[in-house]
N, C-alpha and C positions, 0 to 999 in steps of 0.2 A: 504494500500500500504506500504511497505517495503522500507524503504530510509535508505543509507546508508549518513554518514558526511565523512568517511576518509575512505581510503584504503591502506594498506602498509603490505611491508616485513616486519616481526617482527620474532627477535630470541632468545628475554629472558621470554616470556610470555606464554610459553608452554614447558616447559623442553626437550631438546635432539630434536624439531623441529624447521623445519625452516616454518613459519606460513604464509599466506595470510590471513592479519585482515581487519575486517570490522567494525565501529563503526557504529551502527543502531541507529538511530535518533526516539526519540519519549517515552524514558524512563522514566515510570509512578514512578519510585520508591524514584529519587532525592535526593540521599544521599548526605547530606553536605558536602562541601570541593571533591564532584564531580572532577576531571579534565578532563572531559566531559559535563560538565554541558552546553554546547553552543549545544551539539548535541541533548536536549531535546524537541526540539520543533520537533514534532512529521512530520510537514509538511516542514520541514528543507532537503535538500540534493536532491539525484541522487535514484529515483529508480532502486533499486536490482533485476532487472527482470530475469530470467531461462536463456534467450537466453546474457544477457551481462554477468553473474555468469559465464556461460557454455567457453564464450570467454574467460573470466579472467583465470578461468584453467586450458586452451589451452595454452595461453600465456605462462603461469606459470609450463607447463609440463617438468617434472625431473629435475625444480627445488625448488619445497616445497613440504612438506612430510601432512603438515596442513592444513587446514581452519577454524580462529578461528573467533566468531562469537562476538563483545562488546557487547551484548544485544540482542534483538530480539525475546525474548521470547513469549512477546506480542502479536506477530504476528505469535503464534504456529503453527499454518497449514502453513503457507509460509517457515518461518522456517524447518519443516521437510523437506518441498521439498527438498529445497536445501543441507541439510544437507544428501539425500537421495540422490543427483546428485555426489555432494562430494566422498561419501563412494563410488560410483561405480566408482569414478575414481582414486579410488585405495587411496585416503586419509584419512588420519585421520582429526576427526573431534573436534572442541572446543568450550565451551559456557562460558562466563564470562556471570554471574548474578548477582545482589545485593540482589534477591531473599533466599531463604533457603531451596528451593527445585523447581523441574519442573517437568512436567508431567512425565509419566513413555514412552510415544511418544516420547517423546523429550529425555530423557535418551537412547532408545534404537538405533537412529540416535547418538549417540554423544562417540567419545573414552575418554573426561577426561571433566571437570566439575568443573568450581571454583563458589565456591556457598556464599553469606555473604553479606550487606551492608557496604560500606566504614564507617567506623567509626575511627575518624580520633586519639582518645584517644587509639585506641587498633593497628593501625597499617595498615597495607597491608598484602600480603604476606610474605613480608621480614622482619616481625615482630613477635617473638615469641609466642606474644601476642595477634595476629589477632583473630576474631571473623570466619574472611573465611578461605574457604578449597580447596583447590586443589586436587581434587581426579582421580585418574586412574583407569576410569570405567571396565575395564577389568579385571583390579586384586580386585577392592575397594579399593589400599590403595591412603591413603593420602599422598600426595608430598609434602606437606608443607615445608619441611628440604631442598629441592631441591634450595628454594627461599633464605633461611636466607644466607649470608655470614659470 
């Protein structure tokens, strides 16, 4: 099952969108200094079911461009659906991982792509230095410069 911990507008974590985020509960990867770390326990939150997604979208019609996904990888098949619900409704679609890659399913449901573990010596995004990537799967390139200030 698919639990989400938070839901919100968010409009610095996906460049030039305005995002409906989801922080997916159940993330096997636990990278140190997490600021999610409370959404780990996998049986934690509100099931992400088709028909509450489907509302949320509705809600949220011509006003977000996004739906970005905190995690959920895990839960590949569930994941696509949705991310397959998204796209026909006209959105672009987002995955935050701590991962270093996702299936090529899951790349072909998704418009951009931030791949890496939090590592807290190297940064976030907004760090020269990071380890992760923000990519824009349409074109391949890397957004990363989008984040530094």
């Amino acid at each position: 099952m698919l639990n989400f911990t938070d839901e919100s507008i968010v409009f610095q974590e996906v460049p030039d969108e305005v995002s409906l985020a989801f922080t997916i509960s159940g993330c096997p990867v636990g990278c140190k200094g997490c600021h999610s770390s409370y959404s780990w326990n996998a049986n934690q939150g509100t099931p992400l079911t088709t028909g509450y997604f489907q509302q949320r979208l509705q809600s949220y019609q011509g006003l977000i461009s996004c739906v970005l996904f905190l995690g959920g990888e895990w839960h590949h098949d569930a994941l696509v659906e949705l991310l397959h619900i998204a796209q026909s409704a006209g959105l672009n679609t987002c995955l935050y991982t701590g991962l270093d890659q996702v299936s090529a399913k899951l790349k072909n449901r998704l418009t951009y792509l931030k791949t890496g573990r939090w590592l807290a010596e190297l940064g976030g995004l907004d760090s020269p230095n990071t380890n992760q990537k923000f990519i824009d799967l349409r074109s391949g390139h890397c957004l990363n410069h989008r984040f530094i200030r």
